[in-house]
C-alpha positions in Angstrom: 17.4 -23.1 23.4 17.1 -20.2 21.2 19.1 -19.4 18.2 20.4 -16.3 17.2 18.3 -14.5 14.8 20.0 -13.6 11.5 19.9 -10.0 9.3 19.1 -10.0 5.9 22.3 -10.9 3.1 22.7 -10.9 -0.4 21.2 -14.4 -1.4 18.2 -14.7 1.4 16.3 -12.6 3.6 16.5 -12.4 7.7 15.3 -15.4 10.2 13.9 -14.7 13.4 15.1 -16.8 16.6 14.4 -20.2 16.5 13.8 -22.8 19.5 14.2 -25.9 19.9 11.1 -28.6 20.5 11.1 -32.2 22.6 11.6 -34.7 20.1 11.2 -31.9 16.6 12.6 -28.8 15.3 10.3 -26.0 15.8 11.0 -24.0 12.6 10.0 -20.3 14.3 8.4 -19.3 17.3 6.5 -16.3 16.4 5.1 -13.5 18.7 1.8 -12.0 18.1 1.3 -8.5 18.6 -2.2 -8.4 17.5 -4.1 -5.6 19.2 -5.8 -6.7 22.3 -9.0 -5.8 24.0 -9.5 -2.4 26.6 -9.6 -2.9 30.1 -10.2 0.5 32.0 -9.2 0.7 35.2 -9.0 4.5 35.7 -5.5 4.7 37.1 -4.4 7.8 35.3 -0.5 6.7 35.1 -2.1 3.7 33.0 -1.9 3.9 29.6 -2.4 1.8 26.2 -1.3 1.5 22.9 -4.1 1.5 20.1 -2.3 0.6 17.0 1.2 -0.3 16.1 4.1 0.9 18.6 5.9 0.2 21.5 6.6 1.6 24.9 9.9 2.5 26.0 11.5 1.3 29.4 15.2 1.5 30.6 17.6 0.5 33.2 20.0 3.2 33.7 23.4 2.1 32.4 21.3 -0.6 30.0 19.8 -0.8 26.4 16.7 0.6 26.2 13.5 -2.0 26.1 10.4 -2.4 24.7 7.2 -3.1 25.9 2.9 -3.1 25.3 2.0 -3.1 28.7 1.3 0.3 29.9 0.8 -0.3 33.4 2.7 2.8 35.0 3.5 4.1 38.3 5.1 6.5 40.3 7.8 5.8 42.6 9.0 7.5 46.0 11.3 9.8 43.8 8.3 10.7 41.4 10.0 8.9 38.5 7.0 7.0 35.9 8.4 3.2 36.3 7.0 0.3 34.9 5.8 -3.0 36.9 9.7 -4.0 37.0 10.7 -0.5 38.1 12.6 0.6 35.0 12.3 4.3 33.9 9.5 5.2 31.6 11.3 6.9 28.4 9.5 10.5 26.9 10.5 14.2 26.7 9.9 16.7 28.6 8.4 20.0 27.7 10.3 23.6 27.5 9.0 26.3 30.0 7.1 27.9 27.1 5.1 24.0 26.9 6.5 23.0 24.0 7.9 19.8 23.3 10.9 18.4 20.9 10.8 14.9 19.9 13.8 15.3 17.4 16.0 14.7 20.9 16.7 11.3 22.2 14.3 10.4 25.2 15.3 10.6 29.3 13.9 9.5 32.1 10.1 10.9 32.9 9.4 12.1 36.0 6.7 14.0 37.4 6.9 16.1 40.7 3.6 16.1 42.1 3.7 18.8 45.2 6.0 21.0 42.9 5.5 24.8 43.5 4.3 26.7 40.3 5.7 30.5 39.5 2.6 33.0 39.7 2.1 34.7 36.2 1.4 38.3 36.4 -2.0 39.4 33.9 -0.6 41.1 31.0 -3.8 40.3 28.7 -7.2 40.9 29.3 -9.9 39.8 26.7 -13.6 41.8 26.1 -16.8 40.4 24.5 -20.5 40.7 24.4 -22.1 43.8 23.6 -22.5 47.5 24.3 -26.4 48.8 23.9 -26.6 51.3 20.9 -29.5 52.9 22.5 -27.5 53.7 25.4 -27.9 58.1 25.8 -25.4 60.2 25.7 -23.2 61.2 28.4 -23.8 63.4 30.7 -26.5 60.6 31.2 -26.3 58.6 34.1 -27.3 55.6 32.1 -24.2 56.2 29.7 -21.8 54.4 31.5 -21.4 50.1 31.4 -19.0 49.3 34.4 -17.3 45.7 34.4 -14.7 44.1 36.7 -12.1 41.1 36.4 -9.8 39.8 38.7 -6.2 40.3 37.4 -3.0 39.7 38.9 0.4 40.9 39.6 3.9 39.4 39.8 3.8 38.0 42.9 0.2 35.9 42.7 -1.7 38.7 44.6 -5.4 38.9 42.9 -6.8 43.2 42.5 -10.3 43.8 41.4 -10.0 45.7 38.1 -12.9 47.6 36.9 -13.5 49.2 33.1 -16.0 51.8 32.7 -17.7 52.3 29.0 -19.2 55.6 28.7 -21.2 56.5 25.9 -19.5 59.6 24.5 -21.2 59.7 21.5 -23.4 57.5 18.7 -21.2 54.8 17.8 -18.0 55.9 20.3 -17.2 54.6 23.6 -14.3 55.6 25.7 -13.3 53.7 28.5 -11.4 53.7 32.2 -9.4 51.8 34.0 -9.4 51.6 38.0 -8.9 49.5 41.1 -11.2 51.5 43.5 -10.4 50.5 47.4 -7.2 49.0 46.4 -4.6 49.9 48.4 -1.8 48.7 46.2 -2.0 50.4 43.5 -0.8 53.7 43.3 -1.9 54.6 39.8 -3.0 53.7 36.4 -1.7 55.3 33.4 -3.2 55.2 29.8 -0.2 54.5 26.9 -2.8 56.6 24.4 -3.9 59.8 23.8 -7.4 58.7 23.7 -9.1 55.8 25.4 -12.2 55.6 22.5 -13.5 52.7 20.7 -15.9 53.4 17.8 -18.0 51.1 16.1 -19.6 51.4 12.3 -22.7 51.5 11.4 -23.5 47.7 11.3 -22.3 47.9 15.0 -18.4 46.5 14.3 -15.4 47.9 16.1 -13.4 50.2 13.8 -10.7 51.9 16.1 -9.3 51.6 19.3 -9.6 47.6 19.9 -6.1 47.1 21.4 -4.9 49.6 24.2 -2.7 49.3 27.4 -2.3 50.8 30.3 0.7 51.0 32.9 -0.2 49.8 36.4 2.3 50.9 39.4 2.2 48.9 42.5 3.1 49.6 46.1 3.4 46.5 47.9 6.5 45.3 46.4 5.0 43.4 43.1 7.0 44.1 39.8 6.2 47.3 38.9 5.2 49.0 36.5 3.0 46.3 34.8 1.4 47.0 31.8 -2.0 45.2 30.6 -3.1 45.0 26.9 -6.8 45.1 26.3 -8.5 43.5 23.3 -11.9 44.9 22.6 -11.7 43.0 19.1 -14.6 40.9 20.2 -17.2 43.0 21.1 -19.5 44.9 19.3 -22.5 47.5 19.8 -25.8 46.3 19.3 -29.8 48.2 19.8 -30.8 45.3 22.9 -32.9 47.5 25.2 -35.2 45.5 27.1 -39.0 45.8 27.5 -39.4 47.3 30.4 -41.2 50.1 32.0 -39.6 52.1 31.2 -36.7 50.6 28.7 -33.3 50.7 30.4 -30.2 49.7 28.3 -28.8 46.4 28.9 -25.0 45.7 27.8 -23.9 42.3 28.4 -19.9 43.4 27.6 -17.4 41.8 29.6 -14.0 40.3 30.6 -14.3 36.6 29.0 -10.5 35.7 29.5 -6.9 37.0 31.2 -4.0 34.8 31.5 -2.6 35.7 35.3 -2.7 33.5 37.6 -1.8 33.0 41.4 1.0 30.2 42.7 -0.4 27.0 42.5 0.8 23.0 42.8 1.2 20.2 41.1 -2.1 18.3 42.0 -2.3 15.3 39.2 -2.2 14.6 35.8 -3.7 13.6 32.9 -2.0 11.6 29.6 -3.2 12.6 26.5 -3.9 10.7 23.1 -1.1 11.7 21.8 1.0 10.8 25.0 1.2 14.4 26.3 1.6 14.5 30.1 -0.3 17.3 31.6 -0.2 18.7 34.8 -3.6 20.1 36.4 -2.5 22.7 39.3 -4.0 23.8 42.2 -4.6 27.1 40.8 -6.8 25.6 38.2 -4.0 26.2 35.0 -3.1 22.9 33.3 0.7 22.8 32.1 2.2 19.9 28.9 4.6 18.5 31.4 6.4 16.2 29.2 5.7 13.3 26.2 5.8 9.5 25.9 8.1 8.0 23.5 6.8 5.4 21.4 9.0 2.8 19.1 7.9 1.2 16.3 9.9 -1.5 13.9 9.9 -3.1 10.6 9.5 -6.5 12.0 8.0 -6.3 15.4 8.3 -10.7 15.0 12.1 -10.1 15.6 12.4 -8.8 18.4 13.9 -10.6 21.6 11.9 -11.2 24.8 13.7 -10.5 27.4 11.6 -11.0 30.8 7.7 -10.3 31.8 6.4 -8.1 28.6 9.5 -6.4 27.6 11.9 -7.1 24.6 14.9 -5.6 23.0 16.0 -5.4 19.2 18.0 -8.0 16.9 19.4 -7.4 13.9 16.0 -8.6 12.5 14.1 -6.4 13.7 14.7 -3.5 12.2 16.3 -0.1 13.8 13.9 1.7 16.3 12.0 4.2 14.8 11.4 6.6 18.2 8.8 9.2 18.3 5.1 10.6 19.8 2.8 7.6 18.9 1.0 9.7 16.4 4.7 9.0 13.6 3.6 5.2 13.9 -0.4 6.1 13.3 -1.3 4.7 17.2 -2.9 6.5 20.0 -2.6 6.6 23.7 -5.8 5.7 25.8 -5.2 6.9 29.9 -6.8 4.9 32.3 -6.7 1.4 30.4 -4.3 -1.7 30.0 -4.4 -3.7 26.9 -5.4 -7.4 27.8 -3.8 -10.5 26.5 -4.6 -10.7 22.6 -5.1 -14.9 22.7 -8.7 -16.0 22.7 -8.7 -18.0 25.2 -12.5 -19.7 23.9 -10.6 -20.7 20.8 -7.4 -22.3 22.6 -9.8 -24.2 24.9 -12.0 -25.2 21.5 -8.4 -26.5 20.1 -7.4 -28.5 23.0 -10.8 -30.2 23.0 -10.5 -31.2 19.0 -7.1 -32.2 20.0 -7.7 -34.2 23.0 -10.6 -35.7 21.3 -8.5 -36.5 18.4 -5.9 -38.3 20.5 -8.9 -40.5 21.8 -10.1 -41.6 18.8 -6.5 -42.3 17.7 -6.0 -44.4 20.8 -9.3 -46.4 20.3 -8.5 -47.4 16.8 -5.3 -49.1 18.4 -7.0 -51.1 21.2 -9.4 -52.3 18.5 -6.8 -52.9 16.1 -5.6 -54.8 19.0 -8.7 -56.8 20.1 -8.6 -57.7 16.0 -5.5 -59.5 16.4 -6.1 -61.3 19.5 -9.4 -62.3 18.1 -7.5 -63.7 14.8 -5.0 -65.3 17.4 -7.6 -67.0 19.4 -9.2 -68.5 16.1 -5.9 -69.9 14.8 -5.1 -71.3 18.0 -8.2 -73.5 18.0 
């Protein structure tokens, strides 16, 4: 039977729960929570605890609980439920991904199959470099054309092309158009001159960041406006070798952040607990966050059934938070195993066994001894 644990007072410290033996008082009982070894499994709702800290499980209507096994599921309703099939405890990120742990923890679910908003492109990112031997315009080797796929409000993907014409040395100016695309009825420029100019050591100078106003026809959000960033880019003297020597630019759209509608395909945990969703459309989305506990005295906590436990008033209060505030991280795909070694135990139970022999053996000849000296008095 196990006695109540008791808190700290004014004349001795706290005493974990006690239980009693067959036949002797056990003075404590006490629970290791040594780190144990990795076992990957590559279930990605799996998940383990390298350092100090708990997991956090609860029954709805019931005290929260606290666990080291990390071996998570989903259930028919998409909620992340432990072996025992209470909710997995975490927070869950705010539309613009970010995540605040200063809030008690809820119930974590994840919707896989969930529909994802399209984004419509309102950035579009240039690198790489413009040839400075490029000629003049009216040249027909002044001009560098580039396209990226952008997209509007509702998920539909146009071709957008930018044409850099070399105007003259060091200055660029530069188009915007969707040729063959229906959609779009025009493209307007928000500046008075589309030019970027670079110094003599082939760095931009002017015109890095302009926009332009896109109006659609086919019933997207219109009008959209785009904002370029030609910080990245420079102008350069790489004409190749040839016969004869042709400018070679190798500018170009290196990122925009539209996308079309996608779904909720998986997930991924990271170290630090962060759920993150991988969509169909290729974006990855923080979904939500593990909560991790960590006490004073881990030793005084209560078992309560499998691997879980709750608090006592020896414990310590539960300190909640991402399992970086307790100095642990989260490893995905693995399960800690059981921290006793079981070579050692067995090695024990041998000394002891063999112990218990020899202790046995020193009564039956202690035994023999007296029977002997009985015999010898008899005659």
């Amino acid at each position: 039977m196990i006695s109540p644990a008791n808190p700290p007072g004014l004349t001795k410290g706290g005493i974990n729960a006690k239980q009693s033996g067959l036949g002797v008082t056990v003075a404590s009982i006490v629970t290791s929570f040594a780190q144990g070894a990795v076992q990957q499994d590559g279930i990605n709702s799996h998940v383990m605890l390298s350092g100090k800290g708990f997991f956090v499980v609860q029954q709805t209507g019931c005290p929260p609980q606290y666990t080291r096994d990390g071996s998570f599921s989903l259930d028919a309703d998409g909620n992340l439920v432990n072996s025992e099939g209470l909710y997995v405890q975490g927070w869950f990120a705010q539309p613009n991904g970010q995540i605040n742990t200063g809030v008690l923890p809820t119930d974590l679910s994840i919707p896989l199959g969930q529909q994802a908003l399209a984004q419509a492109t309102t950035e579009v990112d240039y690198g790489g470099t413009l040839d400075a031997s490029t000629p003049v315009a009216p040249s027909p080797d002044s001009t560098r054309t580039t396209a990226v796929e952008i997209f509007d409000a509702l998920g539909t993907p146009h071709v957008m092309h930018m044409d850099f014409q070399k105007v003259a040395p060091n200055t660029w100016n530069y188009t915007m158009s969707f040729p063959g695309d229906p959609a779009v009825a025009s493209v307007t420029p928000n500046q008075a001159v589309n030019q970027v100019v670079y110094n003599g050591v082939g760095q931009p100078v002017s015109g890095t960041t302009p926009n332009f106003t896109i109006t659609f026809t086919s019933g997207a959000q219109t009008p959209q406006t785009i904002n370029l960033d030609l910080t990245q880019t420079n102008q350069l003297d790489i004409t190749d070798t040839g016969t004869p020597p042709s400018p070679t630019h190798t500018i170009d759209a290196i990122a925009q952040n539209g996308f079309t509608q996608g779904t909720l395909d998986t997930f991924n945990i990271a170290q630090d607990g962060t759920i993150v969703g991988q969509y169909s459309n290729g974006q990855f989305r923080p979904l939500a966050q593990l909560a991790v506990a960590n006490f004073i005295n881990p030793g005084g906590l209560v078992r309560t059934s499998s691997n879980n436990y709750i608090e006592s008033v020896n414990s310590g209060l539960t300190e909640l938070g991402p399992a970086e505030s307790c100095g642990a991280t989260i490893l995905a795909g693995a399960l800690e195993q059981s921290n006793v070694d079981v070579t050692q135990e067995f090695t024990k139970m041998i000394v002891s066994q063999r112990a218990f022999q020899a202790n046995s053996r020193v009564v039956s000849t202690s035994d023999e001894l007296l029977n002997e000296s009985l015999n010898i008095l008899r005659r």
